[in-house]
Structures are given as structure tokens and as C-alpha cells.
MARLOZA-69166 format. One record per residue (C-alpha): residue in three letters; x negated, y, z negated; residue number from 0. Coordinates in pm, 1 decimal. Layout:
<atoms>
ALA/X/Y/Z/NUM
...
</atoms>
This chain:
<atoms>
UNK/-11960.2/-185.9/-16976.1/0
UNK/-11755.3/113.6/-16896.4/1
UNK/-12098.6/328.3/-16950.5/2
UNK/-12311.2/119.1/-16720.4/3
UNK/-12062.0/146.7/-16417.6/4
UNK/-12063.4/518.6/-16496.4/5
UNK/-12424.9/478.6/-16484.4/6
UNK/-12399.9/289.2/-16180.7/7
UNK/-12192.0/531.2/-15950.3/8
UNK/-12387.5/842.0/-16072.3/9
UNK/-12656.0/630.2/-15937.9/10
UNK/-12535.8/558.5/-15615.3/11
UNK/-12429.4/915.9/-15563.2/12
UNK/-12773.7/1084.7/-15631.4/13
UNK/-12966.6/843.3/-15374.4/14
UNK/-12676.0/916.9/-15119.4/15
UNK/-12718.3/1271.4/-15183.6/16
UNK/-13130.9/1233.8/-15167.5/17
UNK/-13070.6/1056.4/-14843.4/18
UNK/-12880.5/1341.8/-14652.0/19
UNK/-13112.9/1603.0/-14790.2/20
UNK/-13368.6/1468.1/-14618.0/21
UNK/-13232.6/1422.7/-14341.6/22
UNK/-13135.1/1795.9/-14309.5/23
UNK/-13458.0/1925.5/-14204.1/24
UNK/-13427.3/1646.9/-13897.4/25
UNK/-13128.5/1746.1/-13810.3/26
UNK/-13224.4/2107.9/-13773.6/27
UNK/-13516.9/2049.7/-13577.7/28
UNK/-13282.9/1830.7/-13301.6/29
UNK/-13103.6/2114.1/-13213.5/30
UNK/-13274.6/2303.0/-12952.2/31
UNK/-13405.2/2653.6/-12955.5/32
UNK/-13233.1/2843.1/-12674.1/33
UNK/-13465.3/3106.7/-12585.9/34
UNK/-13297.0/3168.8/-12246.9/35
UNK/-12986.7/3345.8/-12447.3/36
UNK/-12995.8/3680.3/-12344.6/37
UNK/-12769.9/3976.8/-12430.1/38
UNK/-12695.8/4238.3/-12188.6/39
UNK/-12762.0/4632.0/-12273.4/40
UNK/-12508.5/4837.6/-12218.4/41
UNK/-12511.2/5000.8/-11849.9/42
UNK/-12693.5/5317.2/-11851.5/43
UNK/-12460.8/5659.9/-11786.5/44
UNK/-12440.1/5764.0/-11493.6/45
UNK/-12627.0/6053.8/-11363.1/46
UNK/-12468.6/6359.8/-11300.6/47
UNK/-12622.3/6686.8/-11110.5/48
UNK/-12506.1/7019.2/-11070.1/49
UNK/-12598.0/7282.7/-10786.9/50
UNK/-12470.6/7581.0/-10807.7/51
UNK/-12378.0/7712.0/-10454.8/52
UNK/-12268.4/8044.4/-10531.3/53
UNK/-12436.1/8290.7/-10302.6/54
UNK/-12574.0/8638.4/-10450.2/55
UNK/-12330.7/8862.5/-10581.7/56
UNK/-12206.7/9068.3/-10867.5/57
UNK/-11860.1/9001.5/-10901.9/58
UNK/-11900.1/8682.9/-11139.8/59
UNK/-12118.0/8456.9/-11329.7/60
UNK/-12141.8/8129.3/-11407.5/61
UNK/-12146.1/8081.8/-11810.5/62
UNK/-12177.9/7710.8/-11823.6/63
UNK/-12046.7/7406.7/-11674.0/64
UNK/-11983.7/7053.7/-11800.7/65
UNK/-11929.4/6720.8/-11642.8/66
UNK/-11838.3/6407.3/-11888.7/67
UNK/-11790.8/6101.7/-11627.1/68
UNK/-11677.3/5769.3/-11758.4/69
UNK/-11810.1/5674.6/-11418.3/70
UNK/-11748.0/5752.0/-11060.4/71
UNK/-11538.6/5482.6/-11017.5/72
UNK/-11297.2/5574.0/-11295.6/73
UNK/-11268.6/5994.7/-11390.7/74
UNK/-11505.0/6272.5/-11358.3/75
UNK/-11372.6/6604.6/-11580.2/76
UNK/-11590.1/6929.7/-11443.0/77
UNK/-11455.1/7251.3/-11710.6/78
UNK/-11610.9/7580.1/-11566.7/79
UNK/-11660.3/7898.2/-11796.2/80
UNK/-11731.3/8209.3/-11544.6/81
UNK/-11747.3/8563.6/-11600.5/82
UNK/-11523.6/8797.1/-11431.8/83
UNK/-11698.7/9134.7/-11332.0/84
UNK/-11385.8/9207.7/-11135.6/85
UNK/-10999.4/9225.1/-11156.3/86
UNK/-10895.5/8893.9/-11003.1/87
UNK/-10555.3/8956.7/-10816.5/88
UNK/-10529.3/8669.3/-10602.4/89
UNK/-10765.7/8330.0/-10578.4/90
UNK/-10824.9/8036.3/-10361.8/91
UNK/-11011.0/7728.0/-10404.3/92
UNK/-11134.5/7461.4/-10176.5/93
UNK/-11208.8/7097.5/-10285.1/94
UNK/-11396.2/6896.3/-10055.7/95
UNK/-11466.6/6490.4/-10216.1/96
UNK/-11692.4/6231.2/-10096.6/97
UNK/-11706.3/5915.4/-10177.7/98
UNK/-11987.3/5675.7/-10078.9/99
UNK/-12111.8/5925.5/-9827.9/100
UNK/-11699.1/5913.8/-9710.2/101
UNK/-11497.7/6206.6/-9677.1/102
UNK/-11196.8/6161.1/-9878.4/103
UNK/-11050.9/6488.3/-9881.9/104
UNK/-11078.9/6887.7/-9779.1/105
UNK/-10804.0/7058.7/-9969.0/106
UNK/-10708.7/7428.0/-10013.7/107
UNK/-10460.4/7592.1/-10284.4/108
UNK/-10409.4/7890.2/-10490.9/109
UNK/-10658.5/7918.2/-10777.4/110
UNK/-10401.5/8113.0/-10970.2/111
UNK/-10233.9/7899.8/-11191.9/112
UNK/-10232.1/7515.5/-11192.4/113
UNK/-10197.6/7278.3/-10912.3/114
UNK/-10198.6/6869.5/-10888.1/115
UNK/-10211.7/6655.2/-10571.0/116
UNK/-10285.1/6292.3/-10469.3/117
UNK/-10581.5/6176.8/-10317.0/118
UNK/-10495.3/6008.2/-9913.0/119
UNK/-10474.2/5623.4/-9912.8/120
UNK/-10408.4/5626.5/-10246.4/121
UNK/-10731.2/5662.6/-10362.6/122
UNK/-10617.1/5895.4/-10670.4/123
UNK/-10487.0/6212.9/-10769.0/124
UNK/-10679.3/6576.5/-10917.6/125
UNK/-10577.4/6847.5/-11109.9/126
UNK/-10698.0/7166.7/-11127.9/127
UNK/-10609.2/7447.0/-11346.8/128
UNK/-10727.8/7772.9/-11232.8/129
UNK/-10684.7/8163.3/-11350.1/130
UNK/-10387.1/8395.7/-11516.4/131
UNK/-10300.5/8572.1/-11238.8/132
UNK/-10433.5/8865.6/-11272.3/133
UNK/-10703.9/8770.7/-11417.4/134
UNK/-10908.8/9036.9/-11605.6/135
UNK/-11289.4/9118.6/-11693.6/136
UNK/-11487.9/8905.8/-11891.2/137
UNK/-11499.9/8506.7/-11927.5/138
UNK/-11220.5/8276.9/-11786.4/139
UNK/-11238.5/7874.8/-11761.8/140
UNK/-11151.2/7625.8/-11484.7/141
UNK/-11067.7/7239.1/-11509.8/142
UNK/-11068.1/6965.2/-11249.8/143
UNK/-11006.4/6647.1/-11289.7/144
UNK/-11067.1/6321.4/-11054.9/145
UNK/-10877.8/6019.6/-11137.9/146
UNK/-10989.2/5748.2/-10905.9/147
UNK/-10707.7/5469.9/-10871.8/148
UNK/-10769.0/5083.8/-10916.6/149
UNK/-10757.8/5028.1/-10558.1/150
UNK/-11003.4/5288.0/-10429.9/151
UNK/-11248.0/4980.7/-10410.7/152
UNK/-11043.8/4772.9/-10169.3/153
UNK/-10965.7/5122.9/-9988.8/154
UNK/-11290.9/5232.3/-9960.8/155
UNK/-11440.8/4908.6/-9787.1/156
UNK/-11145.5/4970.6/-9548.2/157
UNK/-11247.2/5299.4/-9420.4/158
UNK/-11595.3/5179.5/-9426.2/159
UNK/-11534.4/4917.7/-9179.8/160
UNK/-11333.6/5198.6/-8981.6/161
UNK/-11594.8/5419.3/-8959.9/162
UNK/-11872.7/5119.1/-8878.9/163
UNK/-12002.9/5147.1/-9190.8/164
UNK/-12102.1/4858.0/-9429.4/165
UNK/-11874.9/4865.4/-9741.0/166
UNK/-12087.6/4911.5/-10039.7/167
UNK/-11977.2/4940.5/-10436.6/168
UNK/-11846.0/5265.4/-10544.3/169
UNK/-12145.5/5417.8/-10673.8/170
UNK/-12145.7/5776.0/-10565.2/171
UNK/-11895.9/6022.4/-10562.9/172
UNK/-11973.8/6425.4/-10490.4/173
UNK/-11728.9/6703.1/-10510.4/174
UNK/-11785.4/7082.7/-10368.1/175
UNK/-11516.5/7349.0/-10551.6/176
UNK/-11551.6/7684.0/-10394.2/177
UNK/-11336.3/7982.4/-10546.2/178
UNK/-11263.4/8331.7/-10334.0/179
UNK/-11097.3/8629.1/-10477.0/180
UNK/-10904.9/8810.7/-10323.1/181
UNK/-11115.7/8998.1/-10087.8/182
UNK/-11229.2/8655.1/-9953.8/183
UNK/-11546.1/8696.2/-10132.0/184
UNK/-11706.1/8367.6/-10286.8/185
UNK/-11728.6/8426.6/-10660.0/186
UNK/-11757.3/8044.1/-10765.4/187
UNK/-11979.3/7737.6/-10563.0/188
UNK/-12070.3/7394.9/-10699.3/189
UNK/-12166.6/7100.7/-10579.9/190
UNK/-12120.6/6817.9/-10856.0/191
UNK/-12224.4/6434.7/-10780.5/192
UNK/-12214.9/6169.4/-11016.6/193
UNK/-12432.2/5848.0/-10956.3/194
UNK/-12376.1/5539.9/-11128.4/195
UNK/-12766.9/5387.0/-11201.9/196
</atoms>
């Protein structure tokens, strides 16, 4: 007796089991195919060009120069290897930045030595570090760095609107270092813009 309810319940559980299995393949083809799943690229980087400025002269050259944006709404790093074909005493350096065809800034400092300022409105803040004072022959590097703040969205529309201009994303941001020695005499020009595609 005890062998045929045995019997009985292994029965019962294989034609359960037959049951589900084919139902699987029914169950599979209920649930929809969702071809309109689609997974974004990453954006492209942005593009960055370079125009060197510098007018004619002997007293330096550029060796090489290298942006690395995140993006021109976050930091742009610009290091500058020149060589020196003359005794720098004294330097100064001029940073003009625009942002979305908006002037943000004309600033002048020593190029000897370091210097860090904020950006107006709180848009941000650069550093530059610049020659040893004096500087000798040979090859010497520069650094600037643009931090762009948070906020320089909501700032940005807001000078738009003040100069009648429709507020767009930040997508373009251009910067124009130009370094004099101490005669006056333009040994460093570039213009760097980054573009986010």
C-alpha cells in the first residue's frame, strides 16, 4: 500500500512538472520584445583648438602645448613648454576669457612666479603658474587652470539677458594668454577654445 501511494505522488509530481514545462515556452513568448530600449553613447569630447598668436620673433619658442578639458563647463588645464632664447628678468601675462561669445574677464599680473584669482560673478577662479624669476635660456613651462563654478550656468543666462542676448548652454569657452618680457616684447600668444560637440 505504502509503495503504491509512493507510486502515486511521484506520479502526480512528474505530470505537474510536464505541465509547467510546457508552459515555459508560452510564457516566454508573452513577454514582449522591447526593441525601442536604447542605450546612450557616451558624449563625444569636446573639441579643443589651438592658435598660436605669437608674432615673429627670436626670443622664444613654443615646444608644445596641451589642453585636457573635462569640458568647458567644468575645467580646462592648458601646460605650456617654451624655449627661452633670452634672459627673462621680468614677465607679464594677460588673460582675456570668453564664455559663450561673453567676455568674462581681461586680467593682467606678473608672469614671474604664481598667481590665483576669482573669476567676476562668481563664475570661478584660475591659476597660473608662470617663470623663476630670472628665468634663464633654454625650456621653461607654464600652467593655467580654469575652474568654472556650479553656478556659471545660472550666471551666464544673466548676463546674457543683460547684454540682449538669448541665454544658450555653456558650450564654448575661449581663452587668449599673452606673455611679455621684460622689454615689452611678446614672447608667448595663444588662443585656446574648447567646444563641447
Amino acid at each position: 500500500k505504502l509503495k503504491s501511494l509512493i507510486s502515486g505522488a511521484v506520479m502526480k509530481n512528474f505530470i505537474l512538472l510536464f505541465v509547467l514545462l510546457s508552459l515555459v515556452p508560452s510564457i516566454f513568448a508573452a513577454i514582449p520584445e522591447r526593441d525601442d530600449i536604447v542605450f546612450a553613447a557616451p558624449p563625444p569630447p569636446p573639441t579643443v583648438t589651438v592658435v598660436n598668436c605669437t608674432p615673429p620673433n627670436d626670443l622664444a619658442n613654443i615646444v608644445n602645448v596641451s589642453v585636457s578639458p573635462d569640458s568647458p563647463t567644468n575645467q580646462i588645464n592648458a601646460d605650456i613648454e617654451l624655449n627661452l632664447n633670452e634672459i627673462i628678468t621680468t614677465s607679464t601675462y594677460t588673460l582675456n576669457l570668453v564664455l559663450n561669445g561673453i567676455t568674462i574677464l581681461k586680467h593682467a599680473h606678473s608672469a614671474c612666479g604664481n598667481d590665483s584669482f576669482s573669476l567676476p560673478f562668481g563664475v570661478g577662479n584660475v591659476a597660473f603658474a608662470g617663470f623663476t624669476c630670472p628665468a634663464a635660456l633654454g625650456d621653461h613651462f607654464l600652467y593655467v587652470t580654469v575652474y568654472l563654478s556650479s553656478t556659471a550656468q545660472t550666471t551666464l543666462n544673466r548676463l546674457a539677458k543683460l547684454n540682449k542676448m538669448q541665454p544658450q548652454p555653456l558650450t564654448t569657452g575661449s581663452g587668449q594668454l599673452v606673455v611679455k618680457d621684460q622689454n615689452s616684447n611678446v614672447i608667448l600668444c595663444l588662443k585656446v577654445t574648447v567646444v563641447t560637440n
